[in-house]
N, C-alpha and C positions, 0 to 999 in steps of 0.2 A: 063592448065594455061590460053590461052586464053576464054574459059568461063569464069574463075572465073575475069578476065579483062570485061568481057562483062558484066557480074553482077553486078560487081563494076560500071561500070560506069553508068549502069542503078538504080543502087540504093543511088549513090550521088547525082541527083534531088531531089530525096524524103527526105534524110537527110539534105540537105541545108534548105527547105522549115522547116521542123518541126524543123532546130535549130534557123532560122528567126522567124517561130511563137512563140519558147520558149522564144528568145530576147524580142522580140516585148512586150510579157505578160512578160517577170521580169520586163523591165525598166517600167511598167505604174503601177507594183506594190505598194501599198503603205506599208512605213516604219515605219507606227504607231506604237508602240512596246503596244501601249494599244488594237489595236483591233486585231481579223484576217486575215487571209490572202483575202485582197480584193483591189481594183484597185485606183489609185488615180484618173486616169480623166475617163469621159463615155465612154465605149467602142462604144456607137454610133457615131464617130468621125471618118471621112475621113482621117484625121492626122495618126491614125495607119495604114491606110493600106496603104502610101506611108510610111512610115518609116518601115513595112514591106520588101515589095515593095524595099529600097532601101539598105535594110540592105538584103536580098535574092542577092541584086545584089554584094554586098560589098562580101559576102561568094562565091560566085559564081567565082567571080573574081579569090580569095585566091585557091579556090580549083586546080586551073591550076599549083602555085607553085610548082614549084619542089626540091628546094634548102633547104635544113636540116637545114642548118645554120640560113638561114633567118627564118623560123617555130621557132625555137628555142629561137632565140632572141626576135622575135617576141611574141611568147605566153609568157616566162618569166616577158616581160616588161608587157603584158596587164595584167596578173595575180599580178604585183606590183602595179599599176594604179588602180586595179579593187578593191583593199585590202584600198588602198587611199581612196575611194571612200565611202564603205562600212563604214570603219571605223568614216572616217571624217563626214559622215552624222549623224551618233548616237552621236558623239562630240557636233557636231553643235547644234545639236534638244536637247537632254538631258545632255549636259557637263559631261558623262560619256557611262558607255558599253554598258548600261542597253538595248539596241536600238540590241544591238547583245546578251546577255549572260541574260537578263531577266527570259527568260523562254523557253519551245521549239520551240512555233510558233516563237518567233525571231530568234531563233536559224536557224530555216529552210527558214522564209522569208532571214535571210542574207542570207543564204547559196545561196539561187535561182535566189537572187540579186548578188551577188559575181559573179554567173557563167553565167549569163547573162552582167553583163559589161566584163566579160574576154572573151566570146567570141566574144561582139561586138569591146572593145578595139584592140583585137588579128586580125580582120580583116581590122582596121582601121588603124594599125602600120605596117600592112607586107603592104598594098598597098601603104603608105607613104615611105614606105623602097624601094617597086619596079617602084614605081615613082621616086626616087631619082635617081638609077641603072641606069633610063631610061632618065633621064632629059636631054634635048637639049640648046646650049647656046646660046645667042643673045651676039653675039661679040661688044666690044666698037669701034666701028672705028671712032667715031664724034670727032671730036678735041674740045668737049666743054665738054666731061665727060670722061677722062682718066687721066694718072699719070700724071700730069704736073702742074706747079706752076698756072697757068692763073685757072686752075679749082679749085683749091685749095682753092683760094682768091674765087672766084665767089660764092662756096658752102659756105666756111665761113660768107660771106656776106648775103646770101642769109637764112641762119640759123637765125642770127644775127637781122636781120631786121624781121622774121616771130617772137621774141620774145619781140620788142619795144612794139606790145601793150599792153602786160604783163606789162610792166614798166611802160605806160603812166597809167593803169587803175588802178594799185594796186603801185603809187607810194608811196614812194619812196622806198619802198619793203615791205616783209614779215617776221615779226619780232615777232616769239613764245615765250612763259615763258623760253626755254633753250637757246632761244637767247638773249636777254634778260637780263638771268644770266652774259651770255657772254660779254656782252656788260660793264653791270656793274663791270665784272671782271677786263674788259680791260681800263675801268677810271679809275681804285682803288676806288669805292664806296662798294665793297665787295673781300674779298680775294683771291688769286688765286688760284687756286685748278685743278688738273686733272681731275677732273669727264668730263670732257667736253676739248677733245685734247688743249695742250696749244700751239702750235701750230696756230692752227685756229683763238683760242684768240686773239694771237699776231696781226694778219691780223687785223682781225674787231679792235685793236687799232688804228691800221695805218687811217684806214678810220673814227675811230669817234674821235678820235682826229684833224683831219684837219675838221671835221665835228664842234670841242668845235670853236677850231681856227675863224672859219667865225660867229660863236656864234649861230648855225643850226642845232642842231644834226639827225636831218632829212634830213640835205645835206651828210652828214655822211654816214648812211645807203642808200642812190640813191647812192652815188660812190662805194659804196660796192656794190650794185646790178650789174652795167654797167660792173664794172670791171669781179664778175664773170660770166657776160653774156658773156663777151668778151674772157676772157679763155676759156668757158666751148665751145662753138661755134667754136671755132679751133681748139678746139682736136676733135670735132665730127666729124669737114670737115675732119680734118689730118685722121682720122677714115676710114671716104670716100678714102679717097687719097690713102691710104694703101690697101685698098681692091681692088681700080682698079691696084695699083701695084701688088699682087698678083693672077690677075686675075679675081676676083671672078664678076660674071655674070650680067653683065650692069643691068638689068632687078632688079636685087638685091637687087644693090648700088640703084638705084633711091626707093624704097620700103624703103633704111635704112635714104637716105638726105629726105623723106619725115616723115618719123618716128623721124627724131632728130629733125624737124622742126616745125611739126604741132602736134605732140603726146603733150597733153596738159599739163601732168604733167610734159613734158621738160620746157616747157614754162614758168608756176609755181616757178618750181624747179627754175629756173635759177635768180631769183630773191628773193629767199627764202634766210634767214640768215642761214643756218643749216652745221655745218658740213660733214653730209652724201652726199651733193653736192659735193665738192672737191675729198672728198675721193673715189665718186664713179668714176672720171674723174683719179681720181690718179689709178683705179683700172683699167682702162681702158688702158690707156697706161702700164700700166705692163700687162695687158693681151695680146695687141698687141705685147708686145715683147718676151713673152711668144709663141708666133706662130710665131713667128722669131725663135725662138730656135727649134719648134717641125719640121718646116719645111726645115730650112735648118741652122741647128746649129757649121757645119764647118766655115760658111760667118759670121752668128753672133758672134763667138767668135773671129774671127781674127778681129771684126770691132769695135774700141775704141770709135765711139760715140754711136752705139747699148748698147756697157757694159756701158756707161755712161748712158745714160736713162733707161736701167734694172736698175743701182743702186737707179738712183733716185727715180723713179716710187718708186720703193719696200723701200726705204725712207718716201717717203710722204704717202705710203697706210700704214706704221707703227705709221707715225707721225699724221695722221688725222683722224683715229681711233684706239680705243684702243685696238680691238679687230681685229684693221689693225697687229696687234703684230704676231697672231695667225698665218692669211694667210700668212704673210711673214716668218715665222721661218719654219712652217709646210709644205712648200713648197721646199725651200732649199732643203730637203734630197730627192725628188723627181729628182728634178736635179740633183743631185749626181749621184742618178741612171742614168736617163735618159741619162746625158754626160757625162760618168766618163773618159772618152777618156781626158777631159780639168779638172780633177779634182783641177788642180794647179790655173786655170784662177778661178773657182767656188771657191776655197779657200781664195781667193784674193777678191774677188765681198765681198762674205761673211763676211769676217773680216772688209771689209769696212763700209759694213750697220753696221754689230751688234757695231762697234765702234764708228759709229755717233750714235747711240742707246743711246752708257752708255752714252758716252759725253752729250745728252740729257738731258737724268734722272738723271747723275752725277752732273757734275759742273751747267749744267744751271739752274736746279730745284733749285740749291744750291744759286748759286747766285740771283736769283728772287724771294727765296724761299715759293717756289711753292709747295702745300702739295699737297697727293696725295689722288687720290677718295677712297671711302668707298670699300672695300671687297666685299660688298652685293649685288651691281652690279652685279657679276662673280658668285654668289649664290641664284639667284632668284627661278633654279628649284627646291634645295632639301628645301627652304623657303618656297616654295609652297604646298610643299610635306609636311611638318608640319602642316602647318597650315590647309590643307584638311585632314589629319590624326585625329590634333586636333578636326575639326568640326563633323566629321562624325565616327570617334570611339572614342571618347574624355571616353567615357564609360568604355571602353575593355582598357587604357592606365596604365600601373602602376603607383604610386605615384614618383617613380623614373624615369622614361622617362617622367612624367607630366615635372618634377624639370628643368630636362636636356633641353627641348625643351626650359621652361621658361628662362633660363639660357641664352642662344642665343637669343629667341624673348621676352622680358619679359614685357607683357603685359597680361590680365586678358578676355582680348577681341578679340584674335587671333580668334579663330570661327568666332566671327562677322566680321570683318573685311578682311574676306580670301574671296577673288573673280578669279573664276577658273583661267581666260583668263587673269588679270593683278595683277603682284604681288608686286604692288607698297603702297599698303595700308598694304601690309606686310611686306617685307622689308625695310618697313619706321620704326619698332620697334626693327629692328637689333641692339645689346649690339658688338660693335666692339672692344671693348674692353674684352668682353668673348668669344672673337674670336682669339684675339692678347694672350691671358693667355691660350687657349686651343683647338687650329683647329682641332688636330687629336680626341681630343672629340666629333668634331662636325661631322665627318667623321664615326667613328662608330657609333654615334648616327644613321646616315642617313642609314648607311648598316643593321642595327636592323632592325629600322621601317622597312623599303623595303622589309625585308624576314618575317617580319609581316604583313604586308599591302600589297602585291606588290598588290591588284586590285588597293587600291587607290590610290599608289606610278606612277604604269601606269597611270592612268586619270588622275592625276593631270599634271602627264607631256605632255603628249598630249593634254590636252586642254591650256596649256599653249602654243602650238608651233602650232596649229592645221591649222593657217592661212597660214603658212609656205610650206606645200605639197597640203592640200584640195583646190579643184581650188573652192570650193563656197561659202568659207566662205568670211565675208563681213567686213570692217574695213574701219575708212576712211585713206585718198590718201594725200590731200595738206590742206595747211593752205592759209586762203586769205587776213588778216588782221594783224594789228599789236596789240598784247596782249596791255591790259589797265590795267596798275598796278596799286595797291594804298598804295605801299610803296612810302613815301615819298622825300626821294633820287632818286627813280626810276622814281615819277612823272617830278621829276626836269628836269630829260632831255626832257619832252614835244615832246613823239616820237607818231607823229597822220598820220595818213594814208589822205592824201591828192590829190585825183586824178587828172594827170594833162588832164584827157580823160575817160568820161565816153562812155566807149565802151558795150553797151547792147548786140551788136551780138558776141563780145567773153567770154563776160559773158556766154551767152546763149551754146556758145560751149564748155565753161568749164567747166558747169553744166553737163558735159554727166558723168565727174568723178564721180558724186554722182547718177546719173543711173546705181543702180546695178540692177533693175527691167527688163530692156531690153537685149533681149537675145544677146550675141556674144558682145556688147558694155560691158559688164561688164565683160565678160572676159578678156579684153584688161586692164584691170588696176587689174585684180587677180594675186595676188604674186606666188598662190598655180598651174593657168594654165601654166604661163611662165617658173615656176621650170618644168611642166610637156615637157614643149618644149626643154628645155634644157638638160633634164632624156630622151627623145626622141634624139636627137641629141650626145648623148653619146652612147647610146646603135646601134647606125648607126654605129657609131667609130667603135664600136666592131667588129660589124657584118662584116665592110668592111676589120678589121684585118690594119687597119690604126693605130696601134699601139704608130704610132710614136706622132699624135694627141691628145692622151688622155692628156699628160700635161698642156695643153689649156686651160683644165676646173677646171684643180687643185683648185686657186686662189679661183674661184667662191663656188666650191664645200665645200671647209673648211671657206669660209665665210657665207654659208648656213649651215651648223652644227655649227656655233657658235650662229647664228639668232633663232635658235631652242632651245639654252637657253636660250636666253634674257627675259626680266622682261614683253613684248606682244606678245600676239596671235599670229601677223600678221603685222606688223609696214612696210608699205609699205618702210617708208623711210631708213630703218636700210639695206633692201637689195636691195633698188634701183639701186647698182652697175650691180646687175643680169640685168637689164634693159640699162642700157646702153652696155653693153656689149656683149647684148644677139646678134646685128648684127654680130658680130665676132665669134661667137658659133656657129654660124647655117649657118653664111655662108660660113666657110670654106669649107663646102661642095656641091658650088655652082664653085668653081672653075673651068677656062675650063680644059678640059683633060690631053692637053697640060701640065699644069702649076701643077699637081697631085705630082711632087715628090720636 
């Protein structure tokens, strides 16, 4: 036995090394699916043999592991990451497999690629794992960053004030085509309609109406900006404020008050007209109460203003998007489980939302009457899936599934018209009306095709969501200006972007958002790396058998499988909530020791 110990460990230098050169040669392979197996940059380059070099070290490290668990958790997740990867890369390049399933040199470059990112991912997640194990806490002892109201205010303030020059440069805010609609919803110059939370509507009234009032409707939209600077900035501090009440590691909280502050798309956002603002703030505060419950759910349920802000929160993230509907219903039976011990108090919460629900869509709809948004919304993937069926086996289709598809899309141009990544040039020919006379038509139509096509049923769906998990795919982040209609009711309201502050050097920093060219800066605004941070910060959960935590991510988790349908790639804004929220995901496990149960 001890020989075969002494073997081993004499023969684990050699094996580190030849799995860091095999690293080293996949990641510099190139993925052409048109040529052979050959290298993308010159192997005369210094740059490999430290990335060698530091990937021998990263194995090296791992190989001391002793812990099953961790191994375990560890290679699963890289081997999901490394599938991400692979995959996502043949989306990107060829908006389909072809990149993997072409022929056999792709088949073998993925394959070498595959196990070259799972072994360097799997070395890179167990030492983030045994760094966390090992982490050390820098205690808050300063009386200017801990739980107390004086910090509260100072951070809030100090959020508040790093976003005024957002507002002086891009006054009097940022006002898109769906804002816009909104706008015009809310003077009655177009009807009401849900496609766009009515809700939200109502607000942007209040402010362009005092906006008709002064005869300005560009004073309008600057008090709708200030105002959601000024909520959105209090719950970020309260954000703060809650994490030093829980503990979690000064060194953290300053990383999360500099991230809510200086992070540019905060600053943007925060004077953007868009719905996805509120709701991700709405989603915020249910997430924090959400870790009120996973941590110590006996205190939250005996305490009536916790149930009161769980109601509301899960309120307003129903009411501010529609697909706030989802998170909030799909969550509840979670809770059931998790606290069935208060099933009576959860019965009570419950009945309470889903009853301001109908009263919502009931009587108010009714009274304002408010129609509701198109179907096709909620059906952009299997629209998608037709219309890449149609383009590309349009040939192989019977005259009967021709009819059927026409039937729901009926247009003569679906091929032309079908664009992998956005299926708004498609489901803009949706008959919602041969949807209202026959859904479950439309249902088996969709399960035919798919057991006929599933190759193209699969690429059509992932390249439609692909921006979603792939941390490299590219999409833009914020809008800077105010749309220029040329309807002429829409011109009426004369809404012009008017700077009270030409500021060049925030310009110049908020230009970094459209630097996806520069390394590590473009990751910071990838939808697909932060999902990976948050997939990383779950799979710790596990590993640590912190059980009680995993309800934390619920909320986020099923509003990332709705974003995966939606009608883009990668719509930063649709899961910006992941972003706001992601300090509370990742720091719950910064906590000091002490404060662990």
């Amino acid at each position: 036995m001890e020989k075969i110990k002494t073997i081993l460990n004499n023969v684990k230098p050699i094996v580190i090394i030849i799995l860091s050169i095999f690293v080293t040669f996949a990641m510099n392979m190139n993925m052409d699916k048109n040529t052979a197996i050959r290298y993308s940059f010159t192997g005369n380059s210094v740059f490999w043999i430290i990335f060698f070099a530091l990937t021998y070290w990263l194995l090296q490290k791992i190989s001391k592991i002793t812990s099953k668990r961790l191994k375990v958790c560890s290679i699963l997740l890289a081997i999901l990451l490394a599938t991400f990867e692979v995959v996502g890369n043949t989306i990107d390049n060829y908006l389909d497999l072809s990149g993997i399933i072409e022929s056999q040199i792709t088949l073998i470059k993925s394959a070498i690629k595959w196990l070259g990112y799972s072994i360097l991912f799997y070395g890179v997640i167990a030492n983030i794992f045994k760094k966390l194990e090992e982490k050390e806490f820098l205690k808050g002892t300063t009386k200017w960053f801990t739980d107390n109201k004086r910090t509260f205010f100072w951070v809030w303030g100090l959020i508040f004030i790093a976003w005024i020059p957002y507002f002086l440069n891009y006054y009097p805010g940022v006002v898109t085509v769906d804002s816009m609609s909104q706008i015009c919803q809310s003077l009655g110059i177009h009807g009401i309609s849900n496609h766009h939370p009515i809700l939200h509507t109502f607000f942007i009234s209040i402010f362009m109406n005092i906006g008709k009032a002064f005869g300005n409707y560009n004073l309008g939209v600057a008090i709708y900006s200030i105002v959601q600077m000024i909520v959105a900035s209090s719950i970020f501090s309260f954000t703060i404020y809650y994490m030093a009440k829980r503990k979690i590691d000064i060194k953290f909280r300053i990383l999360t008050l500099l991230f809510y502050a200086f992070y540019p798309v905060n600053g943007l956002y925060s004077i953007t007209m868009w719905k996805d603002i509120p709701f991700a703030v709405a989603m915020l505060i249910f997430t924090i109460m959400m870790t009120e419950i996973a941590i110590n759910k006996e205190h939250f349920m005996k305490s009536k203003l916790k149930n009161a802000l769980f109601i509301i929160s899960m309120i307003l993230v129903i009411l501010f998007r529609n697909n706030g509907l989802y998170v909030a219903i799909l969550t509840i039976p979670c809770l059931f489980i998790f606290a069935r011990k208060y099933y009576k108090k959860l019965i009570v919460i419950t009945c309470m939302v889903l009853a301001t629900y109908a009263i919502w869509k009931g009587p108010v709809f009714s009274i304002f009457n408010i129609g509701e948004g198109s179907p096709r919304e909620a059906l952009s993937i299997p629209l998608q899936q037709f219309a890449r069926i149609t383009k590309y086996h349009g040939d192989t289709l019977t005259d009967d599934e021709r009819w059927r598809i026409y039937k729901y899309l009926p247009t003569n141009d679906l091929s032309k018209v079908y664009t992998p990544r956005i299926s708004d040039l498609v489901k803009n020919n949706f008959s919602n009306e041969a949807f209202a006379e026959d859904k479950i038509g439309l249902v088996k139509l969709y399960f035919k095709l798919a057991l006929k096509y599933p190759r193209a049923t699969i690429e059509s769906f992932l390249c439609n969501n692909s921006g979603y998990w792939y941390p490299e795919t590219v999409n833009w982040v914020v809008a800077r200006e105010i749309f220029e209609t040329k309807q002429e009711e829409e011109m009426a309201l004369d809404l012009k972007a008017t700077p009270i502050a030409d500021l060049e050097s925030l310009e110049k920093w908020d230009s970094l958002l459209d630097r996806r060219d520069l390394p590590i800066n473009s990751m910071l605004y990838s939808i697909g790396f932060v999902f990976w941070l948050v997939l990383i910060s779950l799979v710790y959960t596990i590993y640590k058998k912190q059980y009680n935590l995993l309800i934390i991510y619920i909320p986020i988790a099923i509003l990332w499988l709705t974003t995966i349908a939606s009608p883009v790639y990668g719509e930063f804004r649709y899961i910006y909530s992941m972003f706001t929220c992601l300090p509370i995901l990742l720091g719950i496990h910064f906590r000091e020791r002490t404060a662990q149960k």
